[in-house]
Chimera marker file (.cmm) of the C-alpha trace (Angstrom):
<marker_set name="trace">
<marker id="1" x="17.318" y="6.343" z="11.164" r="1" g="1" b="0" radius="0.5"/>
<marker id="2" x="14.944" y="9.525" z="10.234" r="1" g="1" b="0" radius="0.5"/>
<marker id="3" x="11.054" y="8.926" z="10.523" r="1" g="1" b="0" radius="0.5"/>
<marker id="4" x="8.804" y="10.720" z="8.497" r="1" g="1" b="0" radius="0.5"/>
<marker id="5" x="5.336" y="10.145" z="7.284" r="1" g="1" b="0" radius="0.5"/>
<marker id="6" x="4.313" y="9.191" z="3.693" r="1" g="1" b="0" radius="0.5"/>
<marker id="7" x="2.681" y="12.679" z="2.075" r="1" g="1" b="0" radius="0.5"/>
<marker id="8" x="2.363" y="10.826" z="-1.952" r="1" g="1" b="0" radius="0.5"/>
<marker id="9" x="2.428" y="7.984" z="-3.238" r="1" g="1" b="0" radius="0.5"/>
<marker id="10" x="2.421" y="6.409" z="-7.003" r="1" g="1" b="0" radius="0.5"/>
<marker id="11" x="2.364" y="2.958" z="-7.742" r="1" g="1" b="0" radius="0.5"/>
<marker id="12" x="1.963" y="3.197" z="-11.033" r="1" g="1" b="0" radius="0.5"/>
<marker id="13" x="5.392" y="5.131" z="-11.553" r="1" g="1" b="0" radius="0.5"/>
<marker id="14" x="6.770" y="3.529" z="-8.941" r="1" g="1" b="0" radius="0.5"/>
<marker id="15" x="8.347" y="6.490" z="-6.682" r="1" g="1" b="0" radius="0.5"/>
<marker id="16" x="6.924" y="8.533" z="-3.827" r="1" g="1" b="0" radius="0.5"/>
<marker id="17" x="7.874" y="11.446" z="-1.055" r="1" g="1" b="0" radius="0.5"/>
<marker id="18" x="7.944" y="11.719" z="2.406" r="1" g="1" b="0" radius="0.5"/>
<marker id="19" x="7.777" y="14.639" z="4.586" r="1" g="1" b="0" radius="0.5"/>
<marker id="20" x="10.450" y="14.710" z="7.376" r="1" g="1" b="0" radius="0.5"/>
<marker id="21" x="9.448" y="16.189" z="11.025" r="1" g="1" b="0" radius="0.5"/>
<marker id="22" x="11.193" y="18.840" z="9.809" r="1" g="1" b="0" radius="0.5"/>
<marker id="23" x="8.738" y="19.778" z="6.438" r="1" g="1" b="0" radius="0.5"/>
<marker id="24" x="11.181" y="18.678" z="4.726" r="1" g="1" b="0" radius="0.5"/>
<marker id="25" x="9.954" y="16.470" z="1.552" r="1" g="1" b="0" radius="0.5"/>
<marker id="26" x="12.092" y="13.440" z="0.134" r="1" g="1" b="0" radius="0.5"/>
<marker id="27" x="12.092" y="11.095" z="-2.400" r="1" g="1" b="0" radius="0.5"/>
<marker id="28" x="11.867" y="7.574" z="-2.766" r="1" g="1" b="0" radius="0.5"/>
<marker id="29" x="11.613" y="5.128" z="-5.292" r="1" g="1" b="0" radius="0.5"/>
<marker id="30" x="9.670" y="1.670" z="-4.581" r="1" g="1" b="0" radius="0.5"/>
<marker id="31" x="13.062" y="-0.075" z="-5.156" r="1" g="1" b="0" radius="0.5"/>
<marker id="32" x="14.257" y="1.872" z="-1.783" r="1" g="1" b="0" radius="0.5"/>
<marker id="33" x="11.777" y="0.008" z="0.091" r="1" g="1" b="0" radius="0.5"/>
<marker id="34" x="13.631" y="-2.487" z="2.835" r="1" g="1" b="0" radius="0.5"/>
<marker id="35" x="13.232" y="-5.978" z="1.069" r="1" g="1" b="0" radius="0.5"/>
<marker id="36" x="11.983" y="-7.205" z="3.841" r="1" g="1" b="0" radius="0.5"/>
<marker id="37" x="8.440" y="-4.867" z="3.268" r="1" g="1" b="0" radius="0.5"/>
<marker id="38" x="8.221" y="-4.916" z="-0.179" r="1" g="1" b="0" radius="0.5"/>
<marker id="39" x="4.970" y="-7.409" z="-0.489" r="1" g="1" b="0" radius="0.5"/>
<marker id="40" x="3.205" y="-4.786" z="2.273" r="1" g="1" b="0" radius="0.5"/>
<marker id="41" x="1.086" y="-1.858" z="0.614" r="1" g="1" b="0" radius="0.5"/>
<marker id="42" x="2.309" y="1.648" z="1.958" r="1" g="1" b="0" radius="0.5"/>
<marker id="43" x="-0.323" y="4.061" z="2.122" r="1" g="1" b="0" radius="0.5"/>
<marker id="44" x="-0.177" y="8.114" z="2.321" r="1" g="1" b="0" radius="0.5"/>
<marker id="45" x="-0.048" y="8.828" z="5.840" r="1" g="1" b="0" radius="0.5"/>
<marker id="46" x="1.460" y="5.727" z="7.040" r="1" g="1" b="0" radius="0.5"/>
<marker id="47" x="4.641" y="6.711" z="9.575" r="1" g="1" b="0" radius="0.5"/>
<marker id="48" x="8.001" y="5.337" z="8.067" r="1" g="1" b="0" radius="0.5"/>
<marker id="49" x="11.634" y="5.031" z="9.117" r="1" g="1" b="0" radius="0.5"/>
<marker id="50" x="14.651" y="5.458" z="6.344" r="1" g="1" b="0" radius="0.5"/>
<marker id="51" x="17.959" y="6.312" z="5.859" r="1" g="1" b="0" radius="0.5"/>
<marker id="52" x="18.992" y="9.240" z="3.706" r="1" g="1" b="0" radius="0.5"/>
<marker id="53" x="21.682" y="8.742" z="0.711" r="1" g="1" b="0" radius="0.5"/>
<marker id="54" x="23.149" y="12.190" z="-0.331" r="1" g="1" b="0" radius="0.5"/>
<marker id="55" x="23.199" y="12.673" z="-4.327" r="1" g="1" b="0" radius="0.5"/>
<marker id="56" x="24.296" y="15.013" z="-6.834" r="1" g="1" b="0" radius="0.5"/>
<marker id="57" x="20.389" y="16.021" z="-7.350" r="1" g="1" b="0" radius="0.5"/>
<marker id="58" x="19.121" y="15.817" z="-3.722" r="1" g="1" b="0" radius="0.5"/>
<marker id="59" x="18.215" y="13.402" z="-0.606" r="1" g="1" b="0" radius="0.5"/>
<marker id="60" x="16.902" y="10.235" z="-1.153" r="1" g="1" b="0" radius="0.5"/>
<marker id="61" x="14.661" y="8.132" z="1.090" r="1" g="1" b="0" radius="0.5"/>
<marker id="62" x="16.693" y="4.268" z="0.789" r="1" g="1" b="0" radius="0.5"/>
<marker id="63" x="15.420" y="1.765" z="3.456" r="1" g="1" b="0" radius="0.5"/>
<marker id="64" x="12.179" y="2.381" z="3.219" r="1" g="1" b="0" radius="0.5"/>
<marker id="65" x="10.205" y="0.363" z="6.309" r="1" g="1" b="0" radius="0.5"/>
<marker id="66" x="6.762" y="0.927" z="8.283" r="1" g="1" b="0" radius="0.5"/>
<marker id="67" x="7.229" y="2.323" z="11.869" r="1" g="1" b="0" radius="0.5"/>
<link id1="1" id2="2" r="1" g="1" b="0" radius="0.2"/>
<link id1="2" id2="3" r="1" g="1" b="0" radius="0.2"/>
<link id1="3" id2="4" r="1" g="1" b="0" radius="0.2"/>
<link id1="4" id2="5" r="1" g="1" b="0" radius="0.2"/>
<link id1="5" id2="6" r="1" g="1" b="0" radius="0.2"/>
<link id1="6" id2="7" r="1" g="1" b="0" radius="0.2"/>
<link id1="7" id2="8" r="1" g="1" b="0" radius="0.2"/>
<link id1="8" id2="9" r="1" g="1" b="0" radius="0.2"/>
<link id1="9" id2="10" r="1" g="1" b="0" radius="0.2"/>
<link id1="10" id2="11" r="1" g="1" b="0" radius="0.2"/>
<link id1="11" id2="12" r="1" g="1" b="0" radius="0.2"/>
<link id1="12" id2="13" r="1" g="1" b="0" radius="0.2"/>
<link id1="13" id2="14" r="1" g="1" b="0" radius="0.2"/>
<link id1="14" id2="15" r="1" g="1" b="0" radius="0.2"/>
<link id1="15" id2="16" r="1" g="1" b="0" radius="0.2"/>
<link id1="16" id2="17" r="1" g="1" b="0" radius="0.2"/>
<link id1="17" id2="18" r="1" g="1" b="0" radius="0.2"/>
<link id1="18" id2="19" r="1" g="1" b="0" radius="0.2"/>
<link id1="19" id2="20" r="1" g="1" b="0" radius="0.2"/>
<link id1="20" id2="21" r="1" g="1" b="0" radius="0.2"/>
<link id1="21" id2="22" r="1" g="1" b="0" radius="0.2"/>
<link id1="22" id2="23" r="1" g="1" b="0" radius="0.2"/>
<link id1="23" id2="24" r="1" g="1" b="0" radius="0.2"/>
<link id1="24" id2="25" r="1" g="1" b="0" radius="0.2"/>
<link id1="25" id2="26" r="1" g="1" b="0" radius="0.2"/>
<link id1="26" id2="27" r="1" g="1" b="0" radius="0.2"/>
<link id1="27" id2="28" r="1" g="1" b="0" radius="0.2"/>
<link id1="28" id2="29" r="1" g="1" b="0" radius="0.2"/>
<link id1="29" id2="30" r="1" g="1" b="0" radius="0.2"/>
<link id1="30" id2="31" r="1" g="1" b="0" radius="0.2"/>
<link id1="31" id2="32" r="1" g="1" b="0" radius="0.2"/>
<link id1="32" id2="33" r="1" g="1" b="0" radius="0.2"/>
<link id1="33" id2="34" r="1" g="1" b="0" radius="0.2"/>
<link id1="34" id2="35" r="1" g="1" b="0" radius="0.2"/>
<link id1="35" id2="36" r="1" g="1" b="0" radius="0.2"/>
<link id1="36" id2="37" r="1" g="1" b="0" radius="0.2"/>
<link id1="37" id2="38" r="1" g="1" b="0" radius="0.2"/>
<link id1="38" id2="39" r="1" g="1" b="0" radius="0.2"/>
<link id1="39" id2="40" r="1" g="1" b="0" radius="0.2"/>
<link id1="40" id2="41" r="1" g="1" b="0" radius="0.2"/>
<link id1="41" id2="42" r="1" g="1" b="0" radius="0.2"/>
<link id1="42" id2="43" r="1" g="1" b="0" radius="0.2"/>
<link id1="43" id2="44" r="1" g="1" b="0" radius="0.2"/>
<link id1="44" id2="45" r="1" g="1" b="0" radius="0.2"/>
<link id1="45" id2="46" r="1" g="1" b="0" radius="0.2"/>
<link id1="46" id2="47" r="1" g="1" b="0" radius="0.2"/>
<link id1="47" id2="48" r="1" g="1" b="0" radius="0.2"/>
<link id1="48" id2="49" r="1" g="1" b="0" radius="0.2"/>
<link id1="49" id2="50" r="1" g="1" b="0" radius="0.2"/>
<link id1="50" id2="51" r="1" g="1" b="0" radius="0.2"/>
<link id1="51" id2="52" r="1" g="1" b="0" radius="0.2"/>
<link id1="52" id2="53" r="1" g="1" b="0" radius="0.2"/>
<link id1="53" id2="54" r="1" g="1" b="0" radius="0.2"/>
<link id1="54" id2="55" r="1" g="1" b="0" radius="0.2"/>
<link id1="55" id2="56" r="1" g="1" b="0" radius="0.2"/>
<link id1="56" id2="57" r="1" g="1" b="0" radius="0.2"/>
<link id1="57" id2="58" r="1" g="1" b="0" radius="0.2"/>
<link id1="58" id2="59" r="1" g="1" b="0" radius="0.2"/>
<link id1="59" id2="60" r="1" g="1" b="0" radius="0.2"/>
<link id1="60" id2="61" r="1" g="1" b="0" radius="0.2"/>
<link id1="61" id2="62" r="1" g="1" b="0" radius="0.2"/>
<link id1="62" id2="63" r="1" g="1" b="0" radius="0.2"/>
<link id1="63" id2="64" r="1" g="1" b="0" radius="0.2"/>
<link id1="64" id2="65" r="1" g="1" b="0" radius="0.2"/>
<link id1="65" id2="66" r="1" g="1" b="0" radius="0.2"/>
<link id1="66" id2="67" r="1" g="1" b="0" radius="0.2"/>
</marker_set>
């Protein structure tokens, strides 16, 4: 599991990033979000755990959950 903190978030499209300890920025989209914390409101700056899923285009943030 990788930690990072939540640097944007848009609820309105439906996808945010998070920036890794390393600087590194990632993307998520609110259907990554563990079921289990899907009814809680994630805020920028909230501290997050995930699991990264290689793609063709990038890393992206699946298994979204509050830390």
């Amino acid at each position: 599991m990788e930690k990072g903190m939540i640097k944007m978030i848009d609820y309105l499209k439906g996808f945010g990033f998070i920036t890794t300890a390393e600087e590194d920025e990632v993307y998520f989209n609110m259907k990554d979000v563990h079921p289990k914390f899907r009814g809680q409101q994630l805020r920028e700056g909230d501290t997050v755990g995930f699991d990264l899923k290689r793609e063709m285009k990038g890393d992206r943030a699946v298994n979204v959950r509050p830390v």
